[in-house]
C-alpha positions in Angstrom: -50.0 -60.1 -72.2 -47.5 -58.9 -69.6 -45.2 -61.4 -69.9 -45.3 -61.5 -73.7 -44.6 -57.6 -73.8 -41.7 -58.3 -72.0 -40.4 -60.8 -74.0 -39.3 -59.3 -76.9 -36.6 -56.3 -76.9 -39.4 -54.7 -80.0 -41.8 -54.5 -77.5 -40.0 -52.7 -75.0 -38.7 -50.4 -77.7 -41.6 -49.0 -79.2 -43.4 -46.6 -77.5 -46.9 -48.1 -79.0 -46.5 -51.3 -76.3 -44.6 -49.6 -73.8 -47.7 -47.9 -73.5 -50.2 -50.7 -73.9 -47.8 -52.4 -71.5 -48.8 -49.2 -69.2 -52.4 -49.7 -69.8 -52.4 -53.4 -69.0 -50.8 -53.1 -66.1 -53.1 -50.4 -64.5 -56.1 -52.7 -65.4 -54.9 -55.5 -63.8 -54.2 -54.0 -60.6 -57.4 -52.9 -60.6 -58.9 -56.0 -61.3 -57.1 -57.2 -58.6 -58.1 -55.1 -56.1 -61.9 -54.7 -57.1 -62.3 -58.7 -56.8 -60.4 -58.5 -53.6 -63.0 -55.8 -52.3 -65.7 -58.4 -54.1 -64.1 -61.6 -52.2 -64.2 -59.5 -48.4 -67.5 -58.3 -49.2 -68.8 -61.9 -50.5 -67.2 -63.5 -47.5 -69.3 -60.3 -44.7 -66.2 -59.1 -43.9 -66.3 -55.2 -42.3 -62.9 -53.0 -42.8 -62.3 -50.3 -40.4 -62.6 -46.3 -42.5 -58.7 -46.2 -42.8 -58.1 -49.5 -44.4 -61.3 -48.8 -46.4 -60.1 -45.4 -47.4 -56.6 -46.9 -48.5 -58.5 -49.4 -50.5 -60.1 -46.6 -52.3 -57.8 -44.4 -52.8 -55.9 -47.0 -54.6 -59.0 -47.7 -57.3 -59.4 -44.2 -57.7 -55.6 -43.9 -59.0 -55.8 -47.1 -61.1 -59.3 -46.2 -62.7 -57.8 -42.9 -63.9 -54.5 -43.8 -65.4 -56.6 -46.2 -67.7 -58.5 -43.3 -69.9 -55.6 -41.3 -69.7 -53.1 -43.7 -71.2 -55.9 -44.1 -74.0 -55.5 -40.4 -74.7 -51.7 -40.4 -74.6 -51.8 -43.7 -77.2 -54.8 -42.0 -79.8 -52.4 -39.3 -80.1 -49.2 -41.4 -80.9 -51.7 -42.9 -83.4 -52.4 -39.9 -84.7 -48.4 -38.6 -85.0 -47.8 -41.7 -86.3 -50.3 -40.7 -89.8 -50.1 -37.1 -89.9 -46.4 -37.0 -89.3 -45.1 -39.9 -90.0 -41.6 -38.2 -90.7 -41.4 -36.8 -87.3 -43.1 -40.0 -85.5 -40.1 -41.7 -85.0 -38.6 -38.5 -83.2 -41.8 -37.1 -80.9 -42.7 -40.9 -80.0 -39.3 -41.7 -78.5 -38.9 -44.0 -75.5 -37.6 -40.8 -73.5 -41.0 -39.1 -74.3 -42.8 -41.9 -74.2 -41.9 -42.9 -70.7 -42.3 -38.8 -69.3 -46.0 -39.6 -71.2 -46.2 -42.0 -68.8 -45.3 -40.6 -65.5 -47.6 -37.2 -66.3 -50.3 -39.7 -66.4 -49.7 -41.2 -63.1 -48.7 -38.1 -61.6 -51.8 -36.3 -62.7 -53.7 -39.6 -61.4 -52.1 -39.2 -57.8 -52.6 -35.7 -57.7 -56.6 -36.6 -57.7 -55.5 -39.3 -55.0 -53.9 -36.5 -52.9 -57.1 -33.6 -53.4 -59.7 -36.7 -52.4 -56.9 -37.4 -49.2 -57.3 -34.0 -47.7 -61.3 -33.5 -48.5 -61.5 -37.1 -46.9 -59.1 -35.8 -43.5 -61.9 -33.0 -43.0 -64.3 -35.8 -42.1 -64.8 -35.6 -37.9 -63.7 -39.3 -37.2 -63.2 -38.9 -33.4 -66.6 -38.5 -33.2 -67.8 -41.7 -34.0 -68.0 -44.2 -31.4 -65.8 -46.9 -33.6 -64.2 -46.6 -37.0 -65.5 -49.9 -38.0 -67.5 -49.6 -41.1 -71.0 -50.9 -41.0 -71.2 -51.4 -44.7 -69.1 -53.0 -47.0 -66.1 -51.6 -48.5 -66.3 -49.4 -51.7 -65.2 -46.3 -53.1 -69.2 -45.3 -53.1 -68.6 -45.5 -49.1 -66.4 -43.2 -48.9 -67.9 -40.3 -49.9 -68.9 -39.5 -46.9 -68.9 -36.0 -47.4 -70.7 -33.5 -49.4 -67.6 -31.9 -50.6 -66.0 -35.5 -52.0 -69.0 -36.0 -53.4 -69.0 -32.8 -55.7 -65.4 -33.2 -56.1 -65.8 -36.8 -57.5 -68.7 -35.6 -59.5 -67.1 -32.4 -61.2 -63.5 -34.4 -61.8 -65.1 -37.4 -63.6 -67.0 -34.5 -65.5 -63.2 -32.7 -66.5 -62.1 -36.6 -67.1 -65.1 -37.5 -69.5 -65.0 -34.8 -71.5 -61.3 -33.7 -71.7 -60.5 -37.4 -73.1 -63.3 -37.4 -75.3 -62.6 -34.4 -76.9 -58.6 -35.8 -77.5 -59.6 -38.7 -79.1 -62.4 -37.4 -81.2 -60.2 -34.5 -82.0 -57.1 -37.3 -82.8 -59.8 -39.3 -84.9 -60.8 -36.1 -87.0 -57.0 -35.2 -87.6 -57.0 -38.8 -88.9 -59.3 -38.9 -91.0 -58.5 -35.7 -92.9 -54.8 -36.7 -93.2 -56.8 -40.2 -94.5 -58.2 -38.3 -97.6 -54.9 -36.9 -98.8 -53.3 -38.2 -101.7 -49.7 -38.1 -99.8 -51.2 -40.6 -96.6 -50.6 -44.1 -96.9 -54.0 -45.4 -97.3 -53.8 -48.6 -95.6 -51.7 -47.2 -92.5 -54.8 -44.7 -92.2 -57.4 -47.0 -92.1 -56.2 -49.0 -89.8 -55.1 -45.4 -87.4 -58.9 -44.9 -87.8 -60.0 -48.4 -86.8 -57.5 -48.6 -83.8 -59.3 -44.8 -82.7 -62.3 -46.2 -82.9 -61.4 -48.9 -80.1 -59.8 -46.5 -78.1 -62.9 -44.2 -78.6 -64.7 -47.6 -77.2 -62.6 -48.5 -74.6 -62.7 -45.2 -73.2 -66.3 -44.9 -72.8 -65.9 -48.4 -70.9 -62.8 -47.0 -68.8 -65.0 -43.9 -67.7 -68.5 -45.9 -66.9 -66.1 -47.6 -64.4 -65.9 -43.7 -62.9 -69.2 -42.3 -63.7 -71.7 -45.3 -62.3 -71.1 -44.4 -58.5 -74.3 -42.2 -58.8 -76.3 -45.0 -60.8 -75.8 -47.0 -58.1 -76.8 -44.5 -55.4 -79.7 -43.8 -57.2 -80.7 -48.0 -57.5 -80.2 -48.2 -54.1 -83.0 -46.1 -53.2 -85.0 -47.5 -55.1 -84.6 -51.3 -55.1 -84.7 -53.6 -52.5 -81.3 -54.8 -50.9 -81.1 -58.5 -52.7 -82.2 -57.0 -56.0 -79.2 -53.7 -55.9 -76.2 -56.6 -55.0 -77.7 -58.7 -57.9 -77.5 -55.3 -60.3 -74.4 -54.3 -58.4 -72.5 -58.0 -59.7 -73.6 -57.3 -63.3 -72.3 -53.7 -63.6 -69.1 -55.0 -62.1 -68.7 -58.1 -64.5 -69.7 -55.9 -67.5 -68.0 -53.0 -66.3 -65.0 -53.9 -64.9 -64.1 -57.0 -65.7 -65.1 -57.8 -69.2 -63.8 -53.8 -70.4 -60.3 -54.8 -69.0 -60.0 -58.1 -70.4 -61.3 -55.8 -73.7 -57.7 -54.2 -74.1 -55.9 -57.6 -74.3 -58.4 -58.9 -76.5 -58.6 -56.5 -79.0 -54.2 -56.0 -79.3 -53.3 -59.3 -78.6 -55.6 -60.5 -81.2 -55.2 -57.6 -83.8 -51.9 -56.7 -83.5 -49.7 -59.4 -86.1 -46.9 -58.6 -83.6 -47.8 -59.4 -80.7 -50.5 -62.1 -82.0 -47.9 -64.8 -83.1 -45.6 -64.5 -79.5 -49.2 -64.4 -77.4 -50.4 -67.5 -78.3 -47.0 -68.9 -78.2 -46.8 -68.7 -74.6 -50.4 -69.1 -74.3 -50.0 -72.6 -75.8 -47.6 -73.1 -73.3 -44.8 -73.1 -76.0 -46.1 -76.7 -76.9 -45.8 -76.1 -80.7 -41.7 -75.7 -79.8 -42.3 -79.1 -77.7 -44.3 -81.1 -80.3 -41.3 -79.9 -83.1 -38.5 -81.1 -80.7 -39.8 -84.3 -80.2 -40.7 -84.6 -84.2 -37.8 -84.1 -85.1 
């Protein structure tokens, strides 16, 4: 899906899959990274707090940028139906791309305040800074205050994003009911909200389980929690990511026709070569 959004100038001028192209991105670093962190642990191997911390740090960036990009594309959607006049000067490339950095920046802003509450910890007084548990971003809240600041920000995240899309969804649907609203451009708005309403309540389990899983491991037994601990990940992680490529490279008749094209390995260019 990377590849093919790059492989069209359309693609890289329309601010609809430059931000898709955005989204994609952010999940598959953090794909990367989690099954890393999966492979290490797998394979018993212990990081040291720093490396662990940078680890992270780095997932708690990625994770955030993918609801927020969510928000940021809901509301082109719903510019796109409401003022379709006007879409085609709000929804520039310019904008579009200042879209984009806010979101990171507001994502490394969190990666900064959970820096300094993490630099309060007293390392020196350990007697080694090897971890004696595997590496996660569960393990590093090793203080009270991370822990409250992890729990009240994924609160602001949760609701904040929900309330923009449902709020983007409503404003869709009202403009749906007018006579002067193209009907069919509408519906489909509506349906691709209702994705993004989906997606993001995937995106944010990814943020919000941390505490599930401190609350399992109390109370199973240490075989049982890594079994549980593999399923939340597959479900969560991995099959929620994979979601977003699913859903546009499948539904969008844009991108479908050039996605399977390179999927096929452009063989149906080969097979008409040698045809002819």
């Amino acid at each position: 899906m990377l590849f093919t959004l790059r492989s069209k100038r359309v693609f890289c001028e329309t601010s609809r899959y430059v931000l898709l192209y955005n989204l994609l991105f952010a999940d598959t670093v953090q794909m990367t990274q989690t099954q890393l962190l999966y492979l290490l642990a797998a394979c018993r191997i212990r990081m040291t707090y720093p490396v662990c911390g940078v680890f992270a740090l780095f997932a708690s960036l990625t994770t955030v940028i993918s609801p927020l990009t969510l928000v940021v594309m809901s509301l082109e959607r719903y510019v796109a139906v409401c003022y379709p006049l006007r879409h085609a000067t709000i929804m520039t490339i310019r904008n579009t791309g200042v879209a984009i950095v806010v979101v990171w920046a507001f994502s490394l802003l969190n990666v900064l305040t959970r820096v300094f509450l993490l630099l309060e910890y007293p390392f020196e007084d350990l007697e080694s800074l090897q971890m004696t548990d595997i590496c996660s971003v569960m393990a590093m809240l090793i203080r009270p205050s991370s822990d409250h600041y992890d729990k009240a920000f994924t609160g602001f995240l949760f609701v904040s994003s929900s309330l923009s899309i449902i709020s983007s969804y409503t404003g869709v649907m009202v403009a749906a009911r007018s006579a002067s609203t193209d009907k069919a451009s509408a519906r489909k708005a509506l349906n691709t909200l209702l994705l993004h309403l989906v997606q993001l309540g995937l995106s944010l389990t990814a943020t919000i389980y941390n505490p599930i899983l401190k609350v399992l491991l109390k109370i199973l037994k240490r075989i049982i929690f890594v079994r549980v601990h593999i399923v939340f990940y597959v479900c969560i992680f991995i099959f929620s990511r994979c979601l977003s490529s699913l859903i546009y490279g499948l539904r969008d008749q844009t991108i479908r026709p050039v996605l399977l094209y390179h999927l096929c390995c452009r063989l149906k260019l080969s097979v008409l070569k040698t045809t002819n």
